[in-house]
C-alpha positions in Angstrom: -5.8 2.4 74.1 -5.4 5.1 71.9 -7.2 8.6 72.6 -10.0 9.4 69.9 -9.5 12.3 68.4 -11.5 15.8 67.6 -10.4 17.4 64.3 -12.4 20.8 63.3 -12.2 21.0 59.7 -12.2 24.3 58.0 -13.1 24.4 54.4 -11.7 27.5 52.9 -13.2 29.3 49.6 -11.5 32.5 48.8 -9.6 32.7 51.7 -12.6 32.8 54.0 -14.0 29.1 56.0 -17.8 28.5 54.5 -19.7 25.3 55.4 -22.9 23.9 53.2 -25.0 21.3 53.0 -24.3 17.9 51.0 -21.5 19.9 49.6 -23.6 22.8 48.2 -25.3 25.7 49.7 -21.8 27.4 51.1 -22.5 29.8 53.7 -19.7 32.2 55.3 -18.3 30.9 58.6 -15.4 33.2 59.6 -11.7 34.0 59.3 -10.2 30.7 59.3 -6.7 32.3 61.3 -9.0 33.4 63.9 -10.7 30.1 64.2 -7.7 28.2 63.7 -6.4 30.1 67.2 -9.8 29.4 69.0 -9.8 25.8 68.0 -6.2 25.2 69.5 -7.3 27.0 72.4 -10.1 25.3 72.8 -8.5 21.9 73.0 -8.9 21.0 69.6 -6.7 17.7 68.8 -5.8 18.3 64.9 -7.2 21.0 62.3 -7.7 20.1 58.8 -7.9 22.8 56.3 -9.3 22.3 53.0 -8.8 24.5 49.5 -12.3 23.6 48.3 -12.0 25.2 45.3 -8.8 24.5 44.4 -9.2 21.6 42.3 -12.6 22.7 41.0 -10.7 26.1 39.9 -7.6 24.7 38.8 -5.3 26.4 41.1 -3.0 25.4 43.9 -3.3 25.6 47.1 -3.4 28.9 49.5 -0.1 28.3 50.6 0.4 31.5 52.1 -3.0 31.5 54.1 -1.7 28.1 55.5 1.9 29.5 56.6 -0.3 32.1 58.4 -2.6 29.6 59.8 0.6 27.2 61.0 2.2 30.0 62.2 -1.0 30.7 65.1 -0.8 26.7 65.9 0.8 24.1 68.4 -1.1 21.3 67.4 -1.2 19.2 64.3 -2.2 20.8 61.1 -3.5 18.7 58.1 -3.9 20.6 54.4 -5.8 19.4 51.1 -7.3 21.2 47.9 -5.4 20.7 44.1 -2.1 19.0 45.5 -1.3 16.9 42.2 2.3 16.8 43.0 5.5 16.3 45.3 6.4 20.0 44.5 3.1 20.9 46.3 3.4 18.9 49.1 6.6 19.9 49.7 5.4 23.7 49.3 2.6 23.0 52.1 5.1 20.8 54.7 7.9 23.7 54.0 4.4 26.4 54.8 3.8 24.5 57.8 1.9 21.9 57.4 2.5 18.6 59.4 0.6 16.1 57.1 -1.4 16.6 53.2 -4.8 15.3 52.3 -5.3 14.0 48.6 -8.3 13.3 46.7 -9.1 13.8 43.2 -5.5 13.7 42.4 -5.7 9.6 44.1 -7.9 8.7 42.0 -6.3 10.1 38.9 -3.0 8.7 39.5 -2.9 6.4 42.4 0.4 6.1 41.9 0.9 9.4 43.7 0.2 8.2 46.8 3.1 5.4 46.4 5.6 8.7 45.4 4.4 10.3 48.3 4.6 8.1 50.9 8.3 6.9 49.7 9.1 11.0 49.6 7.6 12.0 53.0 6.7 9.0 54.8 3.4 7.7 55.2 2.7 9.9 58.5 2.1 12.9 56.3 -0.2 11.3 53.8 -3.9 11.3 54.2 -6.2 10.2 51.8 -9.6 11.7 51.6 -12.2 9.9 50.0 -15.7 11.8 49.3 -18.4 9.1 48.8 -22.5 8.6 48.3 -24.9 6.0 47.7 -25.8 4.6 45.1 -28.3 2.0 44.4 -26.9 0.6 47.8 -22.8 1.1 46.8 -21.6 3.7 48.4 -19.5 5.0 45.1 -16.7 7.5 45.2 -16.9 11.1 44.3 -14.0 13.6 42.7 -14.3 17.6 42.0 -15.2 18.5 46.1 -18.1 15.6 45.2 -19.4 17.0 41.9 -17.9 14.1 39.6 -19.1 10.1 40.1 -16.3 7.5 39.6 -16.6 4.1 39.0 -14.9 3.2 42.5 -16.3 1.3 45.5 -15.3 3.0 48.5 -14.2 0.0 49.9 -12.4 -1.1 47.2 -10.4 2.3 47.0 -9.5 2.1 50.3 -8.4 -1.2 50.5 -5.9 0.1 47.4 -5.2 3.5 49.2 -3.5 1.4 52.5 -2.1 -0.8 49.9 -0.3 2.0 48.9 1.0 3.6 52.1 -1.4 6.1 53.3 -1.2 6.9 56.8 -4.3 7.7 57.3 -8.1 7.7 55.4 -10.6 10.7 56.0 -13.9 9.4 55.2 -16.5 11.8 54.4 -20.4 10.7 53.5 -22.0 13.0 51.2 -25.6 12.0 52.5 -24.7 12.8 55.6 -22.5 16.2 55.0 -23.9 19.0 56.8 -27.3 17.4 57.6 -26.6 16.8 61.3 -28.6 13.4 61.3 -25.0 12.1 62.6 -22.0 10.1 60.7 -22.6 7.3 58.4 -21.4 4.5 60.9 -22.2 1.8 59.5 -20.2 2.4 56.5 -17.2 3.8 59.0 -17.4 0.7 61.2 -16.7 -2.0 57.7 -13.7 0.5 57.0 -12.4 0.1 60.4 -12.9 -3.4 60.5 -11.5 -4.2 57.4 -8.7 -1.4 57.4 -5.7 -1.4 60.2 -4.4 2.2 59.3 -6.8 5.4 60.9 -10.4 6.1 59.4 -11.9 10.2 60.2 -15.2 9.8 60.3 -16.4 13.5 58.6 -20.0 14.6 57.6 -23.2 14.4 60.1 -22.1 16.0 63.2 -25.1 17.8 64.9 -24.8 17.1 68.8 -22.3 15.2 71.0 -24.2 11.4 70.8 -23.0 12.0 67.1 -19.6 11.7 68.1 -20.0 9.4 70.5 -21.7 7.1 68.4 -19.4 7.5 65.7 -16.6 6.3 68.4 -18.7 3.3 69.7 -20.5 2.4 66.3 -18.6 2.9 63.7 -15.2 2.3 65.5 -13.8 5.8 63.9 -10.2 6.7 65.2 -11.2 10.5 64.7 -14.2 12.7 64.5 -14.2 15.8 62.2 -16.6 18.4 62.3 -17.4 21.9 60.5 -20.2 23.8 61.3 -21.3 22.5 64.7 -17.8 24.2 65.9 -17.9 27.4 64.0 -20.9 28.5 65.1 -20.5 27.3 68.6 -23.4 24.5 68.6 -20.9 22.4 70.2 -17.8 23.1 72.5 -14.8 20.9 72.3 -14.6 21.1 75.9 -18.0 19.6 77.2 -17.7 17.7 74.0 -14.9 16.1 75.4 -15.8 15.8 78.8 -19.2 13.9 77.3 -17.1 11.3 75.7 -15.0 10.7 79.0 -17.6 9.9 80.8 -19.0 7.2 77.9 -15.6 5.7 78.6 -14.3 7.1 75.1 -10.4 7.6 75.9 -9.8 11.8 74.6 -7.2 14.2 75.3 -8.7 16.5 77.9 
């Protein structure tokens, strides 16, 4: 069986991590090189970092902050924020990074995804979908979850493995930052109707989040913001929880 895995997430405004609640309310959460090097420490199985701003500003991606970030790591590094483009993957894999998360720029042109995938291989390719409900549909978000769509979430993920992603990083916007724990339900109709990797993100507040989201919703991954930056939870009892729930990790 393969090991579930615990990805802290840092979400990176003017060079500095922040964290909010459902997407607003951005609060300053530290250097994000000096977390980055805790984290790995720490036993940390992947970091993402995310360019919130980016595509809300119209700017690309901090590519020298994530060479500086790469450069502290030996574990898997994932990047997203305003990446429209093969150049700009290439920019962030030739920075460092070992795999790219797209959003907005999915939606807009899902043929991206296709160019992507046949350029770098589907390894590198993550698709982040932001996504709230509505009226019962959980409908899909764009702009760091400032801009409804017309998509089902389902729907768009169904296309997304269609077209070669490698992997799907799922956050709830109900359930971002509020601790109440992930949106499982939704997670576990992904991961049953999916076959490629669903992160579960948004909801963490104590360990039985993560272990539910593992038993539950059937999530491959578990990312996290706040509850690691400001040392609510360590990733090493955190771990050592889900062992002992029989939830295979990397200890």
């Amino acid at each position: 069986m393969l090991t579930k895995r615990i990805i802290p997430c840092l979400d990176i405004k003017d060079g500095r991590t922040v964290k909010g609640v459902n997407f607003v309310d951005l609060r300053d959460a530290g250097d994000p090189i000096e977390l980055a090097q805790r984290y790995a420490k720490e036993g940390a199985d992947e970091l993402v970092f995310l360019d919130i701003s980016a595509t809300e500003q119209k700017r690309k991606t901090l590519a020298e902050l994530v060479f500086k970030v790469a450069e502290k790591l030996n574990i898997p590094f994932t990047v997203g924020g305003g990446i429209s483009s093969v150049e700009d993957v290439d920019i962030l894999l030739k920075n460092g990074a070992d795999k790219v998360s797209i959003n907005s720029s999915a939606v807009k042109n899902p043929d991206l995804i296709n160019e992507l995938v046949a350029k770098f291989g589907s390894q590198c390719i993550v698709v982040a979908i932001d996504a709230k409900q509505i009226k019962d549909n959980w409908i899909v978000h764009l702009v760091g979850g400032k801009v409804p769509t017309k998509l089902d979430l389902f729907d768009w993920a169904k296309e997304v493995e269609k077209r070669g992603a490698g992997e799907i990083l799922f956050t709830s916007m109900d359930n971002d930052g509020t601790k109440d724990g992930f949106a499982n339900e939704a997670l576990d109709r992904l991961s049953s109707e999916l076959n490629i990797p669903i992160i579960a993100s948004g909801g963490a507040g104590k360990i039985a989040d993560f272990t539910d989201t593992f038993k539950e919703g059937k999530s491959d991954a578990a990312l996290a913001a706040s509850v690691f930056h400001f040392k609510e939870i360590e990733i090493k009892d955190l771990k050592t929880a889900l062992k002992s729930e029989g939830i295979p990790v990397r200890i």
